[in-house]
C-alpha positions in Angstrom: 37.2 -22.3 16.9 37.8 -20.5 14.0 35.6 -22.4 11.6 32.3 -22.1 14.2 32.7 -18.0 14.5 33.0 -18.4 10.1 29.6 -20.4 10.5 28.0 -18.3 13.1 28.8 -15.4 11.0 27.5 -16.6 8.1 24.2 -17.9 9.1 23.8 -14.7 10.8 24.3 -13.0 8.0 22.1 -15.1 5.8 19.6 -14.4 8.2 19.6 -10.7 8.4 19.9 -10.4 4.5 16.8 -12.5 4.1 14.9 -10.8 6.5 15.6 -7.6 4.8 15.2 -8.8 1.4 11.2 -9.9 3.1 11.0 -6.7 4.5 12.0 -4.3 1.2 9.7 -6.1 -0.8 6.7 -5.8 1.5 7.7 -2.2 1.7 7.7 -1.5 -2.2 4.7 -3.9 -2.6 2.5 -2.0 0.1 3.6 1.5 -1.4 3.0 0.3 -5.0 -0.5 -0.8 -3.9 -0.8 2.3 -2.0 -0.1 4.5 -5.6 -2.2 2.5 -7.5 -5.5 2.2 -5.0 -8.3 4.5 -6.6 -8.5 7.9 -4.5 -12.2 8.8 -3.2 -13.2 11.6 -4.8 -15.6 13.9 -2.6 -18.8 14.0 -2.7 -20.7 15.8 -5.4 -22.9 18.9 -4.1 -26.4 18.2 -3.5 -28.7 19.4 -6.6 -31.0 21.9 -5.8 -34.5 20.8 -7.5 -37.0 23.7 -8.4 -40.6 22.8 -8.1 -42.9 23.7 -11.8 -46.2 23.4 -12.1 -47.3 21.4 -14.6 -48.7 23.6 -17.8 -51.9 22.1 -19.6 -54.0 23.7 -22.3 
């Protein structure tokens, strides 16, 4: 009886310290991707154009 609570254990605990081992590496790949995605900068302000008249001699 022994020996199948030692197995249960262990394949319970191989389980859990995979599926945080998945889970930490999603978690430091989505935040490194997160610092390195280019930030959007805001718009520039509209340029005001002047109208000239044209000067001929």
């Amino acid at each position: 009886m022994a020996d199948v609570l030692n197995l249960a254990m262990l394949i319970c605990a191989s389980l859990g310290a995979m599926a945080f081992g998945i889970l930490a590496a999603y978690a430091i790949l989505r935040a490194t991707f997160a610092f390195i995605r280019p930030r959007k900068s805001p718009a520039p302000a509209p340029v005001k154009t002047q109208t000239e008249a044209a000067r001929t001699s």
